[in-house]
VEXNU-74447 format. One record per residue (C-alpha): y, x, z. Coordinates in pm, whole numbers, plus 32768, in hexadecimal, padded with zeros to 4 digits. Layout:
! VEXNU-74447
YXZ
...
This chain:
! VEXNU-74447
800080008000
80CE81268026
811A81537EC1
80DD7FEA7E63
825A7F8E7E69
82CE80A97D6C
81A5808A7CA2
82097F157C7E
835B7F617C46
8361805B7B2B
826D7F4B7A9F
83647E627A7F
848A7F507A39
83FA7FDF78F8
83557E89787E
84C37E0578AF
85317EF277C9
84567F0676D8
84937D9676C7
86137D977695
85B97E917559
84DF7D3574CF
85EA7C53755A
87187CE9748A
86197D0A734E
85D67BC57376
873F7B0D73E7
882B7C12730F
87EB7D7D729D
86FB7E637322
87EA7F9E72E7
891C7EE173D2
880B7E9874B7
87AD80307501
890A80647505
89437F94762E
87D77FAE76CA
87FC813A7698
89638149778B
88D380207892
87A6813378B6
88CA821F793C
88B5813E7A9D
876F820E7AB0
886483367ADA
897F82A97BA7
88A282447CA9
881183B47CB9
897F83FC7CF4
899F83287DF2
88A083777EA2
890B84E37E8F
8A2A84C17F3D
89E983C48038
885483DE8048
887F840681BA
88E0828381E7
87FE821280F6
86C382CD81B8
873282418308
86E980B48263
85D481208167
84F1803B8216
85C17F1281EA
86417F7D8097
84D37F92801B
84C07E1F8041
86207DBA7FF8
86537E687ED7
85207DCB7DF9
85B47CBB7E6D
86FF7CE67DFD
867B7D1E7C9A
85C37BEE7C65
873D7B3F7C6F
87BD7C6A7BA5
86BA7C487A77
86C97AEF7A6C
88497ACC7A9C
88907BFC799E
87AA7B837898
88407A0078A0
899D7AA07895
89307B7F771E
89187A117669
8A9F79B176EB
8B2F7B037666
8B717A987503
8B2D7BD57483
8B697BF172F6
8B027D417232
8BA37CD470F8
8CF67CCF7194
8C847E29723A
8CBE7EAE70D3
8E067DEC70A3
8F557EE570CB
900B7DC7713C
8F107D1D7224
8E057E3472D2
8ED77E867404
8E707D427469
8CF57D647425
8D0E7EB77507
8DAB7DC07622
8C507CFD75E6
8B717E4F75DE
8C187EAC7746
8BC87D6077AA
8A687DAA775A
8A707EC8780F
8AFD7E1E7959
89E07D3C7967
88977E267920
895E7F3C79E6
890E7E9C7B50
87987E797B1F
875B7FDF7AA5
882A80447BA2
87747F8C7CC0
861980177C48
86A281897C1A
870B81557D70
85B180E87DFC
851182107D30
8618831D7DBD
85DC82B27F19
847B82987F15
848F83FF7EB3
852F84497FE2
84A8838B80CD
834F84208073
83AB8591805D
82418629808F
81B885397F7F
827F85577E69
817585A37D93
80D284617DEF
821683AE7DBE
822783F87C85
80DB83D97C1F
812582557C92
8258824F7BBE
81F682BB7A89
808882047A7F
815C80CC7B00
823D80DD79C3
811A815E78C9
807080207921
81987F47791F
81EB7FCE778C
808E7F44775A
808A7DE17819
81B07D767773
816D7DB37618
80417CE27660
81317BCB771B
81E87BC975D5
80B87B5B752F
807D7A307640
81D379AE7686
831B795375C0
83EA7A4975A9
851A79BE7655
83FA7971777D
83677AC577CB
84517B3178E1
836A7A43798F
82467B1179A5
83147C577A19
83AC7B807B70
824B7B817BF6
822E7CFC7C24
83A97D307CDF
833C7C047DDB
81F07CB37E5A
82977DF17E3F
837E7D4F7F50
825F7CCB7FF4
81A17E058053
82DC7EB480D3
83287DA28212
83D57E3B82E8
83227E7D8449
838C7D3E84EF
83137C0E8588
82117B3984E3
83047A1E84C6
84097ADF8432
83237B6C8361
82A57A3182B6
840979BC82C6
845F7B1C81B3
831D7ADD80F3
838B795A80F0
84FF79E48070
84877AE67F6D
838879AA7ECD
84A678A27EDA
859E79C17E27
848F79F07D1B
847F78727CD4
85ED78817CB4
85D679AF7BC4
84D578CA7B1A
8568779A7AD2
86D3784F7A8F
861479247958
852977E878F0
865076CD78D0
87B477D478DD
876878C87806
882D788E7707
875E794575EC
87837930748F
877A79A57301
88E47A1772D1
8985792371D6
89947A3E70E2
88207A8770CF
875179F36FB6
867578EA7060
87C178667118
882677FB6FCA
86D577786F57
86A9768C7098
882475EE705C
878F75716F09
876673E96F1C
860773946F23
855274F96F7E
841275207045
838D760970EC
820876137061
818B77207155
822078127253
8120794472AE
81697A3973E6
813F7BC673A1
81567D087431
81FF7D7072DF
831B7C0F72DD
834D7AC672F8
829C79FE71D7
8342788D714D
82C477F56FE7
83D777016F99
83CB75E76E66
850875B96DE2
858E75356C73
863F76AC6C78
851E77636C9C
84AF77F56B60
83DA79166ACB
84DD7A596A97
847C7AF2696A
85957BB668A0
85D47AE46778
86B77B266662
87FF7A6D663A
877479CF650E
865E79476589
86B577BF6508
86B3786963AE
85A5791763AC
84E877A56412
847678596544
84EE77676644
856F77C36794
84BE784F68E9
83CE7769699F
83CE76A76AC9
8321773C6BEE
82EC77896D65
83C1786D6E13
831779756F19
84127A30700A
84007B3770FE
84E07B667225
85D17AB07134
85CE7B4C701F
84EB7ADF6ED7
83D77B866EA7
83427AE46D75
831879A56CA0
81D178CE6CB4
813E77FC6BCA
814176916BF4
7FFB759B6BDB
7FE775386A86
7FF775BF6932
8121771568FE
81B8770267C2
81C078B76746
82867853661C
83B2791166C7
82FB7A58668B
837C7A60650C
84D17ABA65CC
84547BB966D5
84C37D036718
83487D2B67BA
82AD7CC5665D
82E87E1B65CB
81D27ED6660F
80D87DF56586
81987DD8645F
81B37F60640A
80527F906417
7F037E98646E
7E957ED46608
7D297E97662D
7D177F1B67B5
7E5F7EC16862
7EB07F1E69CF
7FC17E476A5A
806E7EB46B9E
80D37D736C4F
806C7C3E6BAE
81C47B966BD3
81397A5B6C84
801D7A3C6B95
80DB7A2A6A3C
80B07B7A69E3
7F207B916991
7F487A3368B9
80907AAD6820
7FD07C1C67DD
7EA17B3F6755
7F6E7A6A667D
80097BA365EC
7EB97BFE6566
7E2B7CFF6687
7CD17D0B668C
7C847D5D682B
7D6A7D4B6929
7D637DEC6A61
7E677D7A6B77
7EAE7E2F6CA6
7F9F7D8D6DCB
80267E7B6EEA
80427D3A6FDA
7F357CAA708D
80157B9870AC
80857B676F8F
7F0E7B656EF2
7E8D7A676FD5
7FE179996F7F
7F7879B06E14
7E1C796E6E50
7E5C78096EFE
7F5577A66DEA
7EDD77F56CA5
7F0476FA6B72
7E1F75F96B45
7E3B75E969C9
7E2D772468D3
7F84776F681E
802576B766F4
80B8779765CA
7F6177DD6516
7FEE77E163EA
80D079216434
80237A3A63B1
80917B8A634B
817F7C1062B7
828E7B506367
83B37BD66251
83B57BE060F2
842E7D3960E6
85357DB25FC9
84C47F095F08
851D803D5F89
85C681945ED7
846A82345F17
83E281B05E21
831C80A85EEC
82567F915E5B
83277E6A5EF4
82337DA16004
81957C725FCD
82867B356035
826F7A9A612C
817979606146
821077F4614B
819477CE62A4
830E7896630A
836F770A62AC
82C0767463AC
829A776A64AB
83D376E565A3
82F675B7658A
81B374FE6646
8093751E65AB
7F26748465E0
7E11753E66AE
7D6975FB658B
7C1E75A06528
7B0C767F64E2
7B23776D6398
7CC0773163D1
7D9D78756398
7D6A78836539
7D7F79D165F8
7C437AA665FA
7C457B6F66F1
7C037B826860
7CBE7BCE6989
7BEC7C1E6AB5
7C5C7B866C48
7D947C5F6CB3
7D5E7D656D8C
7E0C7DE76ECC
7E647F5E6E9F
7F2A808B6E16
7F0E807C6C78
7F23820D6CA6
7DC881E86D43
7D5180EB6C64
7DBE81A36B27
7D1282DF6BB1
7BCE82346C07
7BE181AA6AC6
7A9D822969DF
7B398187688E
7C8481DF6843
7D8E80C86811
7E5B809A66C1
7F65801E67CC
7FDA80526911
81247F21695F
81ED7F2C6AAA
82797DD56AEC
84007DD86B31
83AB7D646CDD
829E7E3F6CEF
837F7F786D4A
83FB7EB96E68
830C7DD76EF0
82837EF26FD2
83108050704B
81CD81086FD5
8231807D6E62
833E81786E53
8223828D6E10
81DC81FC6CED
834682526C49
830083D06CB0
82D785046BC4
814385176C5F
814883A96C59
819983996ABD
80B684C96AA4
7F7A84106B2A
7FCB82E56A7B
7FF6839E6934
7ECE8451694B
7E0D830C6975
7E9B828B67F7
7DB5829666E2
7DFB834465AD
7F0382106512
7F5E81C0668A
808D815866F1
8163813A6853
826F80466876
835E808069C8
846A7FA069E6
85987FF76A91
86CF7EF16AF4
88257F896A82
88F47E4F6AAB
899A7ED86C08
897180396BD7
894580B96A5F
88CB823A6ADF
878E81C66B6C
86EF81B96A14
876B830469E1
86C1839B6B0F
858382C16AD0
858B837D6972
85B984C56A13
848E847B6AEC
83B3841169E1
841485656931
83D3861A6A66
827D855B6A85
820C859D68F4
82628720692F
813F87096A6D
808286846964
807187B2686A
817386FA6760
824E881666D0
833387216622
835E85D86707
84A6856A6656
839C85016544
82CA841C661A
83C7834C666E
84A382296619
8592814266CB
85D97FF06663
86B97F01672B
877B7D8B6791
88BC7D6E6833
87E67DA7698A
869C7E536958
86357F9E687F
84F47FA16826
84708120683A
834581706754
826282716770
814C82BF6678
803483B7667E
806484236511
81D184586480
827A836A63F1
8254833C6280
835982B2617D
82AE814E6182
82B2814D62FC
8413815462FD
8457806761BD
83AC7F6E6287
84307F9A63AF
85907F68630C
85467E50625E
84C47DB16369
85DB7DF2642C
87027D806318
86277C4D62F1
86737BF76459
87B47CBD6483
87117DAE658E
87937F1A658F
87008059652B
87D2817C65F3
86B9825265E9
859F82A764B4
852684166439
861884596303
874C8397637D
886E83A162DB
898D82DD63A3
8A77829F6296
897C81E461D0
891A80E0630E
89677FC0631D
8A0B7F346464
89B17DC164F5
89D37DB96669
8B087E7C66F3
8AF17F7667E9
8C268048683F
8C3B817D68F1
8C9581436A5A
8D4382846B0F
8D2782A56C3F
8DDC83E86C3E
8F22836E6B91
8EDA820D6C43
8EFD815C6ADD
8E0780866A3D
8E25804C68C4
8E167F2567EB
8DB37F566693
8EDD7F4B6597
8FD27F4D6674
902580C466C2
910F819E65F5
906482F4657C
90D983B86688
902782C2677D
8F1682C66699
8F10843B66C0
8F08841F6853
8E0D82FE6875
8D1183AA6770
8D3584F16832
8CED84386977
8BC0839F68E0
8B2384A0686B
8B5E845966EE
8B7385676605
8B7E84B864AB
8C5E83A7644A
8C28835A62FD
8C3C820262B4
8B038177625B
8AE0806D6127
895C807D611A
887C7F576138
87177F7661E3
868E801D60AE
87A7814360BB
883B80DA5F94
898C80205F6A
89367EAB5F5D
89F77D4C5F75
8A147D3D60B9
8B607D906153
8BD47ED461D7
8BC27E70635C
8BDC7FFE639D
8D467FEE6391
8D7C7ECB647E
8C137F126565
8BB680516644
8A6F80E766A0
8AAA81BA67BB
893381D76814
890A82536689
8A13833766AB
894083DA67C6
880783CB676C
88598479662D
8940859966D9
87D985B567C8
86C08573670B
870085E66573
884286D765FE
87A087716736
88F4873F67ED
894886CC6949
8AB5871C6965
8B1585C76955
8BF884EF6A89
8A8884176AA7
89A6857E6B0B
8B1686386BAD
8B2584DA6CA6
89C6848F6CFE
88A085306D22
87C284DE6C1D
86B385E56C80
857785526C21
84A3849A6D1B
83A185476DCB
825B850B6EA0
833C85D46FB2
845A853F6F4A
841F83EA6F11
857C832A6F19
85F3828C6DDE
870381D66E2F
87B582D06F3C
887B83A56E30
89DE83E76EB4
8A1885556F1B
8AA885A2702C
8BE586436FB2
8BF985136EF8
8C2484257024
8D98840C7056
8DB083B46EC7
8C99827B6F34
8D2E81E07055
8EA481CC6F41
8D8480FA6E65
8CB6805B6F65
8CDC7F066EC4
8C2C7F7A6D80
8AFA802B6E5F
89E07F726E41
89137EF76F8D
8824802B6F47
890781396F69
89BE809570C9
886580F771A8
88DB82647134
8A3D824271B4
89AC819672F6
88E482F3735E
89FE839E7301
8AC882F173D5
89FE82C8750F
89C184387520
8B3284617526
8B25835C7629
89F483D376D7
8A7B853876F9
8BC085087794
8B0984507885
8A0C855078B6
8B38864478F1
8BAB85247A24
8A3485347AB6
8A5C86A37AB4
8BDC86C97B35
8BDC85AA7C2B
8AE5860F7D76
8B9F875F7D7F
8CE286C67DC0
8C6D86817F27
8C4F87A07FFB
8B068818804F
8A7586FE7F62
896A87CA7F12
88F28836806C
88DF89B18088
88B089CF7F2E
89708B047E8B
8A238AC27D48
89378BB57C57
88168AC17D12
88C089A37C87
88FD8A2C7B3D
878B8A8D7B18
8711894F7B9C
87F2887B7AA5
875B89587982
85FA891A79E9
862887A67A02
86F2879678B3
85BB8832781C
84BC8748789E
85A886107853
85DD868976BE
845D873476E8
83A685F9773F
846684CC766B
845885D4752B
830885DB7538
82AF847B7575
837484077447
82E384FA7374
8186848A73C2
81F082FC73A8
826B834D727C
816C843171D6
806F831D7268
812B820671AE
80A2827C7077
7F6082E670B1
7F1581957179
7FE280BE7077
80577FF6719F
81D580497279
816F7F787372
7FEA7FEC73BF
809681627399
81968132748C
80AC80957576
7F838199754D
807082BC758C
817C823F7689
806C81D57775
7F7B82DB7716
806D84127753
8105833C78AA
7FC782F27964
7F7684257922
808E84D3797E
805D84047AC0
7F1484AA7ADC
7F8D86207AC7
809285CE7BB9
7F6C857B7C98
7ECA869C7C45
7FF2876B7C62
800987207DE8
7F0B88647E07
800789397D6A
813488BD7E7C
810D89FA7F3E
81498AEA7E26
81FC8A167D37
82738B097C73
811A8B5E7C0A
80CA8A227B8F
820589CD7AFA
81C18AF37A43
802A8AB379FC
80CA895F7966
81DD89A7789B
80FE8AB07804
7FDA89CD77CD
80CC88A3775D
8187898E766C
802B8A1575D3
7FB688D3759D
80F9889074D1
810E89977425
7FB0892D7383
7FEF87D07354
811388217290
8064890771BD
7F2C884471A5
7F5786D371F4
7FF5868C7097
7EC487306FDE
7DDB866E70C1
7EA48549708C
7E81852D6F39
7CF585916F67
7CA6849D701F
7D69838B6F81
7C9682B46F0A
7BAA828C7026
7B64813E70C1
7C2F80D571E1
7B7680F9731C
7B40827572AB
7CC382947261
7D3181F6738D
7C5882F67463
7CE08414738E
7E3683A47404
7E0A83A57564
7D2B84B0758E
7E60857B74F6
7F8884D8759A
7EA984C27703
7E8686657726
8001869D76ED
8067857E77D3
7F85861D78E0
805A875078FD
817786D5788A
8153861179EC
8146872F7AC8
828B880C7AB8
838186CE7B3D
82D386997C65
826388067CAD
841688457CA0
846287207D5A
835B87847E7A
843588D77EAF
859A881F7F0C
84F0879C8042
85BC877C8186
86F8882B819D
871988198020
86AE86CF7FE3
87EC86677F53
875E87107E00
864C86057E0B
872884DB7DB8
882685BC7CD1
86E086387BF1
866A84D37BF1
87C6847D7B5E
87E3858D7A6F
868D856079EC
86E083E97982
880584707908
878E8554782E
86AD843D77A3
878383957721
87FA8487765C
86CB850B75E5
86AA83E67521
879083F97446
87A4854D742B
8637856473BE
8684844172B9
87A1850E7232
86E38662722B
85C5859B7182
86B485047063
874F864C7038
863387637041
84E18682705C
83DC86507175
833887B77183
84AD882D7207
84C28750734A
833B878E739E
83AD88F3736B
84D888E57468
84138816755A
831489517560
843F8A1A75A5
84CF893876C3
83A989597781
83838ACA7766
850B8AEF77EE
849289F078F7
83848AF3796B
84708C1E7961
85728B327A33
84948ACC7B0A
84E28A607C81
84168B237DBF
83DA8AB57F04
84A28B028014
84098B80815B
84848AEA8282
85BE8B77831E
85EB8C4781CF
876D8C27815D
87C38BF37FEC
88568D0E7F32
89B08C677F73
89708C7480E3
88CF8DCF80E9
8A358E708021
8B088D9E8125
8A538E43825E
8A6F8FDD81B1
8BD68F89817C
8C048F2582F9
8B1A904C835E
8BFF911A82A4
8D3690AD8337
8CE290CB8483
């Protein structure tokens, strides 16, 4: 019972917080949410501070503060987490120059009411610390087991309850925490505490149940899709990885990108379906029971590949809802594999498939009647007459009808990079759906340099690769996806990747194309006519010549570093100069070609449209340049497996230039600016933590000041040390487990309990810490140093074994490096005992101080110089935190402080 109370506490501490990280995903924006969770985490610290300088007081009532204080909380979680949904907290306006001061009123707000319950539990931490001197090691052991448990139970809560509901479960664990820490008085008083502390949790419980005030921020997706008259809600589903609703509206339709002239080409318009959300935001369309008409495919951007050459095996990653395989069958594939990355979503699709095959049987390929090209080029066949009825209903077709073929086996859960590796037939076609990329965090590997190299590898000889890439917000993310995909065809032993690829383009997606033999001349006649036919764009194509392209859907250069954005026609030809040299351009001809090359009918759009993306891709891809204002303002490095960030591409010198333009950053790019600024944030307060205890006199006991100095190093190095390797490890788990949430669960509570057990086994080391701080950091560092040399080889070994196997890989790698990654804090703490104590509480502080900004700073380092560097500087932390570390004192030995004080008084006398 001893250790009961903090074990329960740091149970329901972390869960809490883990939880607010859901609750923002869920009720705004996950990257405001760390923001604010990431500075109430710095009541953690103040409390160490506190306790530092008046730790006396606080010893004399530990008994009743034991009982009091998880008492205390249970008003403070639920009263802090019903005051979040009054705050009226709006990101947009965060990005507004006229409006954000106010929206940084809100985030202090935010702060004000998470701050007291962090606070409150830092406080019962840092005093049971003191209070139990000789057993810190046991202490800790409780703390850290208590919160590597907690990470666990309330991912699984998440699955049982509502979301807005699972504060519930965490009030349990602070009112028996309060119940085995009664203070030693009479039975009635007694049962009249234990009767308080249950009658405040019922409070707590009915204020989060009925008050709390929870819900989707009017600007989020779903908000807008439940204010449509007439919309159900089919299904809600509970997950560790969000917060599932199907909704039925008239709105909700199928998203496929169509051309503008989609009524003329007779293709009719998207069709009616289900919408599927997560946390808020949609995930994907579903089919609807009944017949889909596919006619629209004659006007989609996705049609392409099928068209350029015939697909007999086709991998599709992400099935978008189920219309992908019958759109890929339609289009003539012969097989089609699917492969899903969320459980969820599967069994979603699973329970709502159509009841009735697809209309549009009469669309058949080639969807264009393509003009002749200046190759030379037999012109293609025209198009059926079935482009006349395709927009329109048409019976169930009857056997011997010109009905799809093919087959598409049962969707799959997985990583296509394992499935096209296991795969002992290659496929004429590997298509990534436009949600796939971010319908899980593991998906992101996919759109990596090793990720397009396994994929490529797994093409037949005619195979293609179609990536598609948004570029209505931010234009340069096509570019780096290009400059991944060369980086990824270079792993791949291509010599010339500029020939294996083509770009084709709407006003909001580019379609990136990838095929394992060069393009030929009738690959790219094709393509073009099939683009002109449904005035799509063709920026990119091996042979370009810009001045003979024709222009249909304008996109301007947008500056960030002269703060201009440019509409086509409008500039004079110095502007024209600027703009095109901060785009990246480096040939403005004007272009009066038609699809074919060759001057043609059609007007000379050139003159009044831009191509910014063209004007890059050219400069990069045919030009080898990247001189222009797109590769000088972000980074457009390609993705790697150790650098897997797509959408985090501002540089850091580049910041001040941002925030001028924050309005035109897209939502991507603000979790960026967030680290950024909370390790701003998070230092200066670090700097307070430090400063602050030495303001009182003597508020570090006897300690001399070169004591303190060496003590604050040690504990800055275990603080960056431990958090740098823990997200290295979630993150490097992420994609070998295909699952965030199973990752960050395996490893959090893998590396805590046992850290929890090597602080229990540390306690044999307390009476020569130094030697086992030293045995530790040694053993911890070792271990690092192989992981980060080995684990992504092994990693990529071992990737496609089933789960069970994977899952023990995982934590019988994360569970070693926890172990004595658990023994140095409470080996340190044990040698501040008595007249020193003081240092206890301060090292409690600045540890949780320096977590917080190890966050951020190991999300920045990551972005900037990849995984391997902050696995690399954690090794180094902990082999400073041996050299620094703390020795016992013997008793009646003065510090070094003392010991120069006394030789100067000798002296004088």
């Amino acid at each position: 019972m001893r250790y009961l109370g903090i074990f329960l506490v740091c149970l329901a501490s972390i869960a809490f917080e883990i939880f607010l990280v859901r609750h923002f995903a869920i009720t705004n924006w996950s990257e405001y949410g760390y923001w604010v969770i990431s500075m109430a985490m710095a009541g953690y610290s103040v409390s160490g501070v506190v306790l530092c300088l008046f730790g006396q007081a606080f010893q004399r009532r530990a008994g009743a503060l034991f009982f009091g204080l998880p008492v205390v909380m249970l008003l403070l979680m639920s009263g802090g987490y019903a005051a979040l949904g009054r705050i009226p907290f709006n990101p947009l306006e965060l990005q507004n120059e006229v409006l954000w001061a106010g929206q940084l009123v809100n985030i202090g707000k935010y702060y004000l009411a998470l701050f007291p319950f962090f606070f409150a539990s830092g406080l019962y931490v840092g005093l049971s610390f003191l209070a139990r001197q000789e057993d810190i090691p046991k202490v800790y052991m409780a703390d850290l087991v208590g919160a590597g448990l907690g990470a666990a139970a309330l991912l699984l809560c998440l699955s049982l309850a509502h979301p807005f509901h699972v504060p519930l479960f965490l009030l349990p664990p602070l009112a028996l925490a309060a119940l085995t820490s009664l203070p030693p008085v009479r039975a009635a008083a007694r049962a009249g505490l234990a009767g308080l502390a249950l009658l405040v949790m019922a409070g707590a419980g009915y204020l989060v149940l009925n008050h709390n005030n929870a819900a989707f921020s009017q600007y989020k997706p779903v908000a807008m899709a439940l204010n449509v008259e007439d919309n159900r809600v089919l299904r809600e589903l509970r997950s560790a990885r969000g917060y599932y609703q199907l909704l039925s509206s008239y709105l909700e339709r199928h998203d496929p990108d169509l051309s503008n002239n989609y009524e003329l080409l007779g293709a009719g318009g998207p069709p009616p379906a289900l919408g599927l959300y997560r946390d808020g935001e949609r995930l994907v369309s579903l089919p609807r029971h009944g017949a889909v008409n596919l006619g629209y495919l004659n006007a989609a951007l996705d049609s392409l590949p099928y068209v350029l050459r015939p697909q007999e095996r086709v991998l599709l990653a992400g099935g978008r809802g189920g219309f992908r395989p019958r759109e890929a069958l339609e289009l003539g594939a012969r097989h089609v594999d699917t492969v899903e990355s969320d459980p969820v979503l599967l069994a979603v699709m699973a329970a709502h498939a159509p009841s009735r095959p697809p209309t549009g049987y009469a669309l058949r390929l080639p969807l264009f009647e393509s003009r002749a090209d200046t190759e030379g080029l037999d012109a293609e066949p025209a198009a059926e007459t079935a482009n006349e009825t395709a927009g329109q209903d048409a019976p169930d077709a009857a056997p011997g009808h010109d009905a799809p073929t093919g087959r598409a086996t049962p969707p799959r859960l997985g990583s296509p990079l394992v499935l096209a590796a296991q795969a002992q037939t290659p496929y004429s076609l590997v298509d990534v759906s436009p949600e796939f990329l971010d319908q899980g965090q593991a998906n992101k590997y996919l759109l990596t340099a090793e990720g397009i190299a396994r994929l490529f590898k797994a093409l037949s000889a005619d195979g293609l690769l179609s990536l598609p890439m948004g570029i209505g917000e931010l234009p340069v993310y096509a570019l780096k996806a290009v400059a991944t995909v060369r980086e990824g065809l270079k792993l791949a032993g291509l010599a010339d990747p500029a020939a294996h690829l083509m770009v084709v383009r709407s006003s909001f997606t580019a379609r990136i194309l990838v095929s394992r033999r060069a393009f030929d001349a009738r690959d790219i006649a094709v393509a073009r006519a099939f683009a002109a036919e449904r005035s799509f764009d063709t920026p990119y194509y091996p042979g370009i010549d810009p001045a003979r392209v024709e222009v249909y859907n304008d996109l301007p250069p947008v500056s960030f570093e002269h703060g201009t954005t440019e509409a086509a026609g409008k500039d004079e030809p110095g502007e024209r100069a600027q703009a095109d040299a901060g785009s990246g351009a480096e040939s403005s001809a004007e272009p009066n070609g038609g699809p074919g090359g060759e001057a043609d009918s059609g007007p000379d759009t050139r003159a009044t449209a831009r191509d910014a993306l063209m004007d890059d891709l050219v400069a990069f891809l045919r030009d080898g340049k990247t001189g222009s204002s797109s590769f000088r303002f972000f980074n457009l490095a390609p993705s790697t497996q150790d650098r897997p960030f797509f959408h985090e591409i501002i540089r850091l010198s580049r910041i001040p230039q941002a925030l001028a333009r924050l309005e035109l950053l897209p939502r991507q790019e603000i979790g960026y600016l967030v680290n950024v600024a909370v390790l701003a944030q998070a230092a200066v307060f670090a700097l307070i933590v430090f400063l602050l205890p030495m303001l009182r006199r003597r508020g570090m006991g006897d300690l001399g000041g070169g004591e303190v100095l060496s003590g604050f190093g040690y504990f800055l190095c275990l603080g960056l040390g431990f958090l740098f390797i823990e997200i290295v490890l979630i993150e490097r788990f992420t994609f070998f487990l295909n699952d965030p949430a199973l990752a960050f669960a395996l490893v959090l509570s893998a590396m805590l309990i046992a850290s929890g057990l090597g602080s229990a086994f540390s306690g044999r080391f307390v009476p020569r810490p130094r030697a086992g701080i030293r045995l530790a950091c040694g053993l911890a560092a070792t271990l690092a140093a192989f992981s980060g040399l080995l684990l992504p080889r092994l990693l990529d070994l071992a990737l496609a074994w089933p789960d069970p196997a994977k899952m023990t890989l995982a934590i019988a790698i994360a569970a070693p490096l926890g172990f004595f990654m658990g023994m140095p804090f409470p080996l340190a703490l044990s040698t501040y005992r008595g007249a020193r104590s003081p240092f206890i509480p301060w090292a409690w502080s600045v540890n949780g101080a320096l977590s917080v900004v190890a966050t951020p700073l190991a999300n920045i380092l990551a972005v900037s110089c990849g995984y391997s560097l902050v696995f690399y500087a954690a090794l180094a932390l902990y082999a400073l935190a041996g050299l620094l570390a703390p020795t016992r004192r013997e008793h009646g030995e003065a510090s070094g402080g003392q010991r120069q004080r006394t030789a100067s008084g000798g002296q004088g006398a």
